[in-house]
ROBA-259388 format. One record per residue (C-alpha): x, y, z; residue in one letter; residue number from 1. Coordinates in pm, 1 decimal. Example, Ala and Ser with C-alpha at 12.3 -4.5 7.8 and 13.67 -1.06 7.14 Angstrom:
BEGIN
          x          y          z   code   pos
     1230.0     -450.0      780.0      A     1
     1367.0     -106.0      714.0      S     2
END
This chain:
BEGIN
          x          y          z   code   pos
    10583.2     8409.5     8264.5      X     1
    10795.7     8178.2     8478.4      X     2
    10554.1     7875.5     8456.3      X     3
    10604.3     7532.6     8635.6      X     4
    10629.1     7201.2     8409.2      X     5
    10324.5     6985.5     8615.2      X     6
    10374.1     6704.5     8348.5      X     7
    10651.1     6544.4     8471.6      X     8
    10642.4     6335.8     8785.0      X     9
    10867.8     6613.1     8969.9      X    10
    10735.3     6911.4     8918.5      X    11
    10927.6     7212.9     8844.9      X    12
    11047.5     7517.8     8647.3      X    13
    11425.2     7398.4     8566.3      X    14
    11405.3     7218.7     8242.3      X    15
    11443.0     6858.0     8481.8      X    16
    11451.4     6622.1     8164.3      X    17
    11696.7     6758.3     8025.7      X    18
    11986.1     6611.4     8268.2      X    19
    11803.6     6256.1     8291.0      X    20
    12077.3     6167.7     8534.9      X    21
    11919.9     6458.4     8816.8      X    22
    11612.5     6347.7     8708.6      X    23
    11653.5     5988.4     8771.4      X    24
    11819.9     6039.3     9143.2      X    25
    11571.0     6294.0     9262.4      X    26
    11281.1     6056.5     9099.5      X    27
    11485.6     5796.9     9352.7      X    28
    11475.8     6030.1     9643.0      X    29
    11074.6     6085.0     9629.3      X    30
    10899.9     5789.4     9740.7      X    31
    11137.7     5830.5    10063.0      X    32
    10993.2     6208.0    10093.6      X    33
    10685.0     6040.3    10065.6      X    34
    10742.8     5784.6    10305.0      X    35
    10848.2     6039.5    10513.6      X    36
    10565.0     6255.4    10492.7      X    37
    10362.4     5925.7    10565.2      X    38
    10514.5     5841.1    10843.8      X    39
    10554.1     6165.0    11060.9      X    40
    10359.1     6448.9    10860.3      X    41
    10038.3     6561.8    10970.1      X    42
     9845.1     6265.1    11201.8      X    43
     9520.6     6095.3    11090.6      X    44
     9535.7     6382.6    10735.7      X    45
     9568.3     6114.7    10487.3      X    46
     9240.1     6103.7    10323.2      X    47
     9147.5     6493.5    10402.2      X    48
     9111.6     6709.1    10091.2      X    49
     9270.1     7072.3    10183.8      X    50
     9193.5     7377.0     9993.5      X    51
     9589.1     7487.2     9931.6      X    52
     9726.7     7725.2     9748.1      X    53
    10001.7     7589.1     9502.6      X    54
    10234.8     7769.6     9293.8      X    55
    10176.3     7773.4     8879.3      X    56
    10448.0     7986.2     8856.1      X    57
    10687.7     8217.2     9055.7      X    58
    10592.1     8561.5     8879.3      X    59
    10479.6     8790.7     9159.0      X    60
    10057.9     8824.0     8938.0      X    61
    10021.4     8487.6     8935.3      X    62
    10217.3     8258.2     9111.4      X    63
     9964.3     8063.1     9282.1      X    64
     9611.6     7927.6     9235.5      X    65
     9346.5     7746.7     9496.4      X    66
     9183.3     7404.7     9512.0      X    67
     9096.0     7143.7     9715.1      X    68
     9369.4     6865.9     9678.0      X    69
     9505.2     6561.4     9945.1      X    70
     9788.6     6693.6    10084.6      X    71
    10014.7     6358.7     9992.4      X    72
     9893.5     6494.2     9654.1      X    73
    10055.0     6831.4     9653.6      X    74
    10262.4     6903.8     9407.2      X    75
    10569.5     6974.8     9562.6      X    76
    10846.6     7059.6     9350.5      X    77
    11155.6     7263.7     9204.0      X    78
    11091.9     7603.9     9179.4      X    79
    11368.6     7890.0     9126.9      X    80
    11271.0     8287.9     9061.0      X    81
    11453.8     8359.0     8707.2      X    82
    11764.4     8416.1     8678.7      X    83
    11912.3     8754.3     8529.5      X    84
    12239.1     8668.8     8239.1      X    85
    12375.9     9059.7     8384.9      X    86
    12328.0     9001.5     8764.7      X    87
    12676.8     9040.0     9030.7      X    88
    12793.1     8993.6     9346.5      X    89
    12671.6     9265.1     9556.3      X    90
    12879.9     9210.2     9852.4      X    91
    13206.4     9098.7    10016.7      X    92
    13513.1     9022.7     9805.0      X    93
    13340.9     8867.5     9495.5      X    94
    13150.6     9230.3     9514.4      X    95
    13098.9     9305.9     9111.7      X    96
    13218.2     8980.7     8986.0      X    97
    12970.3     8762.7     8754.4      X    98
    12747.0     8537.3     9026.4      X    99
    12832.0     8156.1     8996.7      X   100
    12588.0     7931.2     8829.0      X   101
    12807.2     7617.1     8958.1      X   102
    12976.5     7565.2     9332.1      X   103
    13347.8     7710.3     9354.1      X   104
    13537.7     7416.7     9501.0      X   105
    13684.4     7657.2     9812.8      X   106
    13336.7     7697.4     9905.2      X   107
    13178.6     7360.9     9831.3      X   108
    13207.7     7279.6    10246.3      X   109
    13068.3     7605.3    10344.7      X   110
    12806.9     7609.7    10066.5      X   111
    12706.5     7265.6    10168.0      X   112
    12632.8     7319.3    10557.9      X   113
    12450.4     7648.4    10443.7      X   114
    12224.4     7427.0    10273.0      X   115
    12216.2     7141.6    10475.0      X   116
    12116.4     7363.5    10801.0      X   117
    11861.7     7559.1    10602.7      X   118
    11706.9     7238.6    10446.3      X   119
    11722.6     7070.2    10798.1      X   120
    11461.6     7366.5    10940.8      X   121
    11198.0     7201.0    10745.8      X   122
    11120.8     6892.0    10767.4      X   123
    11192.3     6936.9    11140.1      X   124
    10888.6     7191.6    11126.7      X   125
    10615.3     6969.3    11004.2      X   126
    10746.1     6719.9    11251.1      X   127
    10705.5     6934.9    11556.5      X   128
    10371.7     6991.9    11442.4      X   129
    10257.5     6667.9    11355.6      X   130
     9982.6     6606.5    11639.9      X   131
     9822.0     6990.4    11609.1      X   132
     9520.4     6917.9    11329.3      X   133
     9390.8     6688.4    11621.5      X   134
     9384.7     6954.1    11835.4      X   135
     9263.3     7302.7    11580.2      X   136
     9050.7     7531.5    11660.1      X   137
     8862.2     7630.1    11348.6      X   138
     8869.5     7460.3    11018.6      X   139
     9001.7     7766.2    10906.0      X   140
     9331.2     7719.0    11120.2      X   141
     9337.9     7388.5    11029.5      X   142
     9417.4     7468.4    10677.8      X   143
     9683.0     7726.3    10740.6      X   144
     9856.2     7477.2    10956.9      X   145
     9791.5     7222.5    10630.3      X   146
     9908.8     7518.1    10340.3      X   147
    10266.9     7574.2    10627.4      X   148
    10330.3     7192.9    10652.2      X   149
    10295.9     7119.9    10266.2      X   150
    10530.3     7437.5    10215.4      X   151
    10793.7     7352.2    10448.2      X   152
    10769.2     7025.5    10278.0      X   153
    10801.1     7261.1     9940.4      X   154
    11090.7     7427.9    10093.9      X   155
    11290.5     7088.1    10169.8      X   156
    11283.8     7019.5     9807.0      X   157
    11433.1     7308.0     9738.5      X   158
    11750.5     7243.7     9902.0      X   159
    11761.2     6886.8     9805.0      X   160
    11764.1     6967.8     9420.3      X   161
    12050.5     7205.6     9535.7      X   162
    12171.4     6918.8     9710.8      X   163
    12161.4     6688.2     9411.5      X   164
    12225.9     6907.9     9143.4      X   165
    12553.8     7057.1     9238.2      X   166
    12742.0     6842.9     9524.5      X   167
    12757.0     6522.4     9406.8      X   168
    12735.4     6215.0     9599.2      X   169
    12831.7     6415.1     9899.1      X   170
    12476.1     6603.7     9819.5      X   171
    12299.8     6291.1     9784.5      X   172
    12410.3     6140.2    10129.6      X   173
    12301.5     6476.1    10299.9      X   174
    11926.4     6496.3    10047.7      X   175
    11906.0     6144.3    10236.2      X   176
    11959.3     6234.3    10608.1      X   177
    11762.6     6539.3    10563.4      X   178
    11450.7     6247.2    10594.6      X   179
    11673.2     6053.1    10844.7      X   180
    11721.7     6267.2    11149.9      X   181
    11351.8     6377.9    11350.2      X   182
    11295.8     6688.6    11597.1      X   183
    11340.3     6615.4    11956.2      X   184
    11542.6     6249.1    11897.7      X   185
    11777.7     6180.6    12132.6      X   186
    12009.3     5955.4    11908.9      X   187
    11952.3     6153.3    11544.3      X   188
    11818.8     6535.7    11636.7      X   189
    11777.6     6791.9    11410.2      X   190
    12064.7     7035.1    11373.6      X   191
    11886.3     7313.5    11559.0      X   192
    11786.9     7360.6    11906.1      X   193
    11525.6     7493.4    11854.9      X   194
    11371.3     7240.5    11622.1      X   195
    11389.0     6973.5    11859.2      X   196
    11146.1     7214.0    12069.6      X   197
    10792.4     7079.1    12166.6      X   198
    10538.2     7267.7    11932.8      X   199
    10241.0     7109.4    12208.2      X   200
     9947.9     7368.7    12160.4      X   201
     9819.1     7572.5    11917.4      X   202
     9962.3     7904.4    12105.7      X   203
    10292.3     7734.0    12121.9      X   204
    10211.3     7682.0    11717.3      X   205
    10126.6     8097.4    11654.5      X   206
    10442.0     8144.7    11860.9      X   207
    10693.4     7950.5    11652.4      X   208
    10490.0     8057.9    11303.5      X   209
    10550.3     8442.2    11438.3      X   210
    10897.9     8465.0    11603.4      X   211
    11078.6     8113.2    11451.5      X   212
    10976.7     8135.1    11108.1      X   213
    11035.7     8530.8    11102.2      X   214
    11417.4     8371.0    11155.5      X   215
    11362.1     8157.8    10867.0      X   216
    11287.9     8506.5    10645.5      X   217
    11542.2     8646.6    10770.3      X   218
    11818.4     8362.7    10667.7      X   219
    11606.8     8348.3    10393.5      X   220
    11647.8     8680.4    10297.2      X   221
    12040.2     8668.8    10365.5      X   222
    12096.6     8391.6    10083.0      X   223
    11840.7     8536.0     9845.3      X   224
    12140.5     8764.6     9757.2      X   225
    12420.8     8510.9     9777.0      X   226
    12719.0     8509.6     9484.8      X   227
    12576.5     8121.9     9428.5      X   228
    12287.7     8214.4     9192.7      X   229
    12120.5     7886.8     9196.6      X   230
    12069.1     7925.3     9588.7      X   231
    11925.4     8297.7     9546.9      X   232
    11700.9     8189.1     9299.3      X   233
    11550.0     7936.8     9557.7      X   234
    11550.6     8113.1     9847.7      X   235
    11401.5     8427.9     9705.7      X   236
    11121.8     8245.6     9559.8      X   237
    11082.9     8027.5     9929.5      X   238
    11030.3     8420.0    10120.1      X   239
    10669.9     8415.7     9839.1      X   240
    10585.9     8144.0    10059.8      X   241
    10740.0     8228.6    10412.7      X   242
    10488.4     8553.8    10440.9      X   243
    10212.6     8353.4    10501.3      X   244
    10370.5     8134.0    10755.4      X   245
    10441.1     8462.8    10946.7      X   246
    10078.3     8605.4    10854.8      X   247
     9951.8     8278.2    11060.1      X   248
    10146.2     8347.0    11338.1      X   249
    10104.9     8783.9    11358.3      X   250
     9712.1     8670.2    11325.9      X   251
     9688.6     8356.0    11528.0      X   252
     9820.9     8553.3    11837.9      X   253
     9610.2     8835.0    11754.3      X   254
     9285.4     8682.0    11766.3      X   255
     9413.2     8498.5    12077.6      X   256
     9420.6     8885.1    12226.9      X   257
     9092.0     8996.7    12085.0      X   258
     8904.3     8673.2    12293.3      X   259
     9094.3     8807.8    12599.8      X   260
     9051.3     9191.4    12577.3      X   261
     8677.9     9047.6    12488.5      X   262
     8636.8     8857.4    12821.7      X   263
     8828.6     9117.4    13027.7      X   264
     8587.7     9392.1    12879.7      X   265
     8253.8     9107.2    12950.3      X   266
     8364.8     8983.2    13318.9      X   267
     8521.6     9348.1    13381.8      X   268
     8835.7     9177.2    13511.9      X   269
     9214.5     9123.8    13436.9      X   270
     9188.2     8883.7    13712.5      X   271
     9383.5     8559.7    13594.3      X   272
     9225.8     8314.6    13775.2      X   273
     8851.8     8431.3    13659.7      X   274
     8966.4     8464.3    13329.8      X   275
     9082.8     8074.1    13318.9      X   276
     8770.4     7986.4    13484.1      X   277
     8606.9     8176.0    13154.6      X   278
     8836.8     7954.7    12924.2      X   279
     9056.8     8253.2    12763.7      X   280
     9403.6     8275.0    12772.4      X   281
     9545.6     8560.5    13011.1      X   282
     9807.3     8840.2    12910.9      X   283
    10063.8     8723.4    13164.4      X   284
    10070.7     8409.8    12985.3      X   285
    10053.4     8563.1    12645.6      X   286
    10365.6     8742.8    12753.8      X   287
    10598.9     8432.0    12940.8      X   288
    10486.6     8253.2    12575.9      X   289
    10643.3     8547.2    12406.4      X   290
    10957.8     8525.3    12617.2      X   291
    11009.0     8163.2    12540.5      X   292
    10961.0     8167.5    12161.5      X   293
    11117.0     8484.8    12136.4      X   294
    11459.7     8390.0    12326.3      X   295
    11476.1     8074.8    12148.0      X   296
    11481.0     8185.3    11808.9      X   297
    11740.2     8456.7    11850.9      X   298
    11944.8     8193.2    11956.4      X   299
    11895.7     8071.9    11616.3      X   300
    12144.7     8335.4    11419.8      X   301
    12393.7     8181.7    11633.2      X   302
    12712.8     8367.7    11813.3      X   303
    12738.7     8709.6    11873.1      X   304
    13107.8     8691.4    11748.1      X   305
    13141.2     8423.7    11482.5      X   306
    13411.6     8405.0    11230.0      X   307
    13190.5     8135.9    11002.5      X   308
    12962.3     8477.7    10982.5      X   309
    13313.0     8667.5    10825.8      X   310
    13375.3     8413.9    10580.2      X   311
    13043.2     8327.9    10439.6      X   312
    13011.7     8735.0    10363.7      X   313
    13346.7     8790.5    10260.5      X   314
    13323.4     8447.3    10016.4      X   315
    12988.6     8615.9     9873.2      X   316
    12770.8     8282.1    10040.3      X   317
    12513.5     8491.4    10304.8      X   318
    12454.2     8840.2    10287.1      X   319
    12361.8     9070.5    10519.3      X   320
    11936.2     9148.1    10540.8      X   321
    11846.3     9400.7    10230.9      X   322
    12179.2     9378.0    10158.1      X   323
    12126.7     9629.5     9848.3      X   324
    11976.8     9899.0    10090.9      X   325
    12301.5     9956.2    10313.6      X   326
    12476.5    10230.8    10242.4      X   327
    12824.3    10075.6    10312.2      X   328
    13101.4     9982.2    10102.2      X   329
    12932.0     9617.1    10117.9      X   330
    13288.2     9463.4    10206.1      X   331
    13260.0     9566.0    10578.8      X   332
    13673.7     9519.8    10638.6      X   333
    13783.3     9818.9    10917.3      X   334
    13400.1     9908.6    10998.9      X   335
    13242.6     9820.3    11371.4      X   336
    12945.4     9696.4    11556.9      X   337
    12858.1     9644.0    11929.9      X   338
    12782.0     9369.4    12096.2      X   339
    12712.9     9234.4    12465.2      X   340
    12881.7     9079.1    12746.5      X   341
    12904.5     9071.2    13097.3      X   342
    13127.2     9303.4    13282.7      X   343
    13119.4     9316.1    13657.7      X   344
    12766.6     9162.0    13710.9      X   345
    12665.7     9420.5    13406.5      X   346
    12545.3     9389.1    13025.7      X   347
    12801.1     9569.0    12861.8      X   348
    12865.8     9695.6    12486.0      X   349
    13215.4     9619.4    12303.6      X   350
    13299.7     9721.2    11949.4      X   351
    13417.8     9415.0    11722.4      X   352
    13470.3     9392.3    11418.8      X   353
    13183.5     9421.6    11204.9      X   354
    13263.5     9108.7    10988.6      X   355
    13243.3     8955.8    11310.6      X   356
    12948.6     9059.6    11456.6      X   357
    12729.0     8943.8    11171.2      X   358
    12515.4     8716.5    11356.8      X   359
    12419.7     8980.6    11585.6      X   360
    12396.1     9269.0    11253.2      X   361
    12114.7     8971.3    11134.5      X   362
    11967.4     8961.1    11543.5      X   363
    11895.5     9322.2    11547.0      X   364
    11738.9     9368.9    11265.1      X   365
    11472.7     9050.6    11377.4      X   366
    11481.3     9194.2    11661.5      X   367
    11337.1     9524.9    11468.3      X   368
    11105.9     9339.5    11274.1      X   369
    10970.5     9148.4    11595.3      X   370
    10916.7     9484.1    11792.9      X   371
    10660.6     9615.2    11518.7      X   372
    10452.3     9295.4    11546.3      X   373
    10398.5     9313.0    11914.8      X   374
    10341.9     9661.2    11880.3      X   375
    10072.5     9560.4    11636.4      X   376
     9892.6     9288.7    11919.8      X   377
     9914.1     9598.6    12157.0      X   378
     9735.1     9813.5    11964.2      X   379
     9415.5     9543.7    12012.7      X   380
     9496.3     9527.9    12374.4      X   381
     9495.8     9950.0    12336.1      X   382
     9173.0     9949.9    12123.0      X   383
     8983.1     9702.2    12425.8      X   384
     9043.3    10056.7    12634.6      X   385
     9322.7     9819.3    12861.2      X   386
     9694.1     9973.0    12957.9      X   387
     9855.7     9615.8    12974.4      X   388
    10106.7     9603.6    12691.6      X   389
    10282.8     9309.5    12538.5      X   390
    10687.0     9310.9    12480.9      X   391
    10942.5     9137.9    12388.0      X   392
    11257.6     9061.4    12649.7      X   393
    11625.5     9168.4    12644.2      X   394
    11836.6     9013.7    12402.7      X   395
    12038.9     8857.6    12682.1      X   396
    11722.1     8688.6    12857.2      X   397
    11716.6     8325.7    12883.9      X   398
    12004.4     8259.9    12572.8      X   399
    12212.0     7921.2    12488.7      X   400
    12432.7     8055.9    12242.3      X   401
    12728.2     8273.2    12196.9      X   402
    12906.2     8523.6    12493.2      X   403
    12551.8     8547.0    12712.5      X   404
    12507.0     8183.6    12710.5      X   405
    12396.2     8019.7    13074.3      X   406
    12443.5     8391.0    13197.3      X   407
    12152.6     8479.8    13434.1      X   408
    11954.1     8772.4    13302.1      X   409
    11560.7     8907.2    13374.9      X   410
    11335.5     8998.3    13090.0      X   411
    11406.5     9361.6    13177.1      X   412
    11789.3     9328.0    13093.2      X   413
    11917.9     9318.2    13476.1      X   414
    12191.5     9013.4    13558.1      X   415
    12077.5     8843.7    13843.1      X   416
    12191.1     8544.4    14056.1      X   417
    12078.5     8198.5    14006.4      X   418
    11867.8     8233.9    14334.2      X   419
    11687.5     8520.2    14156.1      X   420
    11645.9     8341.8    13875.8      X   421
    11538.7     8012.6    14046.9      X   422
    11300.4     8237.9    14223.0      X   423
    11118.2     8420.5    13884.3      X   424
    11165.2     8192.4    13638.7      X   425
    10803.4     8047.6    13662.9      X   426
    10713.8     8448.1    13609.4      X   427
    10944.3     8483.0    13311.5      X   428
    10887.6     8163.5    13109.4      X   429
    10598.2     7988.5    13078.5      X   430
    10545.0     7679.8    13405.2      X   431
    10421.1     7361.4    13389.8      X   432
    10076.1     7491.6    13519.3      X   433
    10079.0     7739.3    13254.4      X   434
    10116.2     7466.7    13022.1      X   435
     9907.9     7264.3    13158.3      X   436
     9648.7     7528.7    13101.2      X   437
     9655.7     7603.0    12773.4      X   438
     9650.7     7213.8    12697.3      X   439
     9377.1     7215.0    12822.4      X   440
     9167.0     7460.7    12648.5      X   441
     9293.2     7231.0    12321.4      X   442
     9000.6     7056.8    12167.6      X   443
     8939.4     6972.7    11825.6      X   444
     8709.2     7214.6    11680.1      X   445
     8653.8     7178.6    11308.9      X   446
     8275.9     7253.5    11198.7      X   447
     8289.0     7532.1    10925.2      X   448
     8217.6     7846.8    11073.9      X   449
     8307.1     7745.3    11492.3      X   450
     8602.6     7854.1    11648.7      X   451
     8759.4     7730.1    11999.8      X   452
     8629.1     7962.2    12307.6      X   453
     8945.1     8113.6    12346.2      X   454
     9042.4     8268.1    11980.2      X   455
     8834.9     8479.3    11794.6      X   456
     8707.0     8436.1    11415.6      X   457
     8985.5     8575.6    11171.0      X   458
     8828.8     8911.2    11005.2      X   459
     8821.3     8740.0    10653.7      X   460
     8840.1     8399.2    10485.0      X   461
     9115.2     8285.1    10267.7      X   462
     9098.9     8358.2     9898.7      X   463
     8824.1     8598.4     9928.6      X   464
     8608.9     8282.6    10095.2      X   465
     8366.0     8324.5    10351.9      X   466
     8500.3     8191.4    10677.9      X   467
     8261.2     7908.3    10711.8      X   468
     8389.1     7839.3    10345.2      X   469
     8445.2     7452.4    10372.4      X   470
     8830.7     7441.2    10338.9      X   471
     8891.5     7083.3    10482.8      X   472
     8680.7     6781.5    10391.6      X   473
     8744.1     6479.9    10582.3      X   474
     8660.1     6199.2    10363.5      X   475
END
């Protein structure tokens, strides 16, 4: 059993006292996570005690156990998945070498911004979310949103003892602006676009928890096989956690449908504007919220062509996703994938190299993964006896990154002209009155057992609780 040391003042599972050096600069770094967390973690939370789930160990039977704890109380920590003396590099030119316990100085730069853009996602998270407890709709959502935040939190440790442990001073200047730069600054931003996104409303919130951290398993998954064992070890144990972020998200929106298809089915309307006036949200909305969070994260895996991509698989840094599974030669060098551009006025496909095109190898396969979700909310829309079905948009709709970036295209995959796209985009992506909307359905609802008007009750509690169990005192 891979159990987690809780009597030292950093938690964790990698023998910390025995390099008192480590010990002494991460014991340095976390009153400043603390003063973080103080300063823009979850408003007004400071006193509430959460029922959480924490990690006692990272073995699959028993890696976590429930109580009710203040969040600034969590134990955060260091925890890596054990290591294996036999395992190899199961990819790129490395493939069947010994995986590195220690940083290879040609990859040290490489190795670093891997890190340093994973580790950026999340503390940029909690921030975006800061303001949503004052706005939840059930104590019961309330605590997920509490159980994501402290785990993102979690999750920025993670990289910072990688940080720390293996790149020196360099590492410690980067641990430090990871708690320096905040989502949506002007002067000091976070690294990714979409992390300096709004997260406004709770629908925005099951949005980004579905489609933007379903990017975060799927980076996730690419490092969990990476030649640099201590970062495989991390991440691997940080996708135990990342299923329930997506679980919130996959749930959140379909309760959101179930109130709907409910009210539809009472009022014996799709009508929009009656089913405002009933205080649900509407499908067409649903869907221009599923275009925007949707389009914005697969801007995330960055360029369709990107020659970074090549040399973090061919160095054995980022796999592709269930790398093991493909049936390849795992080196890639003379094999092909397609991608898009515009020909003409047309979406096109062109052959590149796959080493490439691995960005895009990493988009489809999200994309995949997204597909069987929606599918999933349209089977409650199906079950309410209503034909209206959910879906996701092109690939090429409404992107800021890589060949189709700025190039005009509708949800359904056609390249239009800016006029056309002047003229629908309030029909695409969600308006200001949309927004406006949904704002203002948010108020706090938090009595055990009451949900808002629009969502429905989940079908079960957490832990086997009730779901008026009492999972947030505010003392």
């Amino acid at each position: 059993m891979s159990t987690i040391n809780y009597s030292e003042k950093i938690h964790n599972n990698v023998n910390l006292s025995e390099d008192r050096t480590l010990q002494r600069a991460l014991e340095g770094w976390q009153p400043n996570f603390i003063n973080w967390w103080d300063d823009v973690g979850p408003e007004g939370s400071t006193d509430y005690e959460v029922y959480l789930r924490t990690a006692v160990s990272v073995d699959p039977q028993g890696w976590a156990q429930f109580s009710a704890v203040k969040m600034r109380d969590y134990r955060w920590g260091i925890f890596l998945n054990p290591g294996s003396a036999d395992r190899e590099v199961a990819f790129g030119d490395h493939k069947g070498e010994k995986v590195w316990q220690d940083v290879p100085g040609e990859h040290r730069a490489n190795l670093r911004r891997i890190i340093v853009t994973q580790g950026d996602t999340e503390p940029a998270s909690v921030e975006q979310q800061r303001h949503l407890g004052l706005t939840a709709p059930s104590m019961y959502d309330l605590r997920n949103l509490f159980q994501i935040n402290v785990e993102e939190g979690r999750h920025l440790w993670a990289m910072v003892y990688l940080l720390h442990r293996h790149f020196g001073r360099d590492g410690r200047e980067e641990a430090d602006a990871l708690l320096e730069r905040r989502s949506g600054d002007e002067n000091n931003p976070r690294i990714l676009g979409a992390f300096n996104e709004k997260t406004p409303d709770w629908l925005s919130f099951f949005m980004f928890t579905y489609f933007t951290d379903r990017d975060g398993k799927f980076q996730l998954a690419a490092l969990s096989e990476s030649a640099f064992d201590p970062l495989a070890r991390t991440t691997k144990f940080m996708l135990t956690e990342e299923a329930h972020h997506m679980f919130v998200g996959e749930s959140g929106v379909s309760r959101v449908i179930q109130r709907t298809v409910a009210a539809m089915n009472e009022l014996q309307t799709d009508d929009v504007g009656r089913l405002r006036a009933a205080g649900v949200i509407d499908l067409p909305t649903l869907q221009r919220y599923i275009n925007f969070h949707y389009s914005v994260t697969i801007d995330l895996f960055g360029a369709d062509q990107s020659s970074n991509a090549a040399t973090f698989y061919s160095s054995g840094l980022k796999a592709r996703y269930e790398e093991g599974k493909r049936v390849d030669d795992h080196i890639l060098k003379g094999l092909h994938y397609k991608v898009l551009e515009v020909q003409g006025g047309q979406l096109v496909e062109k052959e590149v190299p796959m080493l490439n095109a691995l960005n895009e190898v990493l988009r489809d396969d999200f994309i995949t993964d997204s597909v069987a979700g929606v599918n999933r909310w349209n089977k409650v829309i199906e079950k309410a006896g209503f034909a209206h079905r959910l879906s996701v948009p092109h690939k090429a709709f409404n992107r800021n990154i890589g060949a189709l970036a700025g190039v005009k295209v509708s949800p359904d995959g056609r390249v239009v002209s800016a006029v056309e796209w002047a003229a629908n985009a309030d029909k695409w992506l969600p308006s200001p009155d949309d927004r406006a909307y949904v704002a203002s359905l948010m108020g706090r609802c938090v009595e055990p057992g009451k949900f808002a008007n629009w969502i429905a009750p989940p079908a079960m509690g957490i832990n086997r609780n009730p779901v008026d169990f009492e999972y947030v005192r505010f003392n």
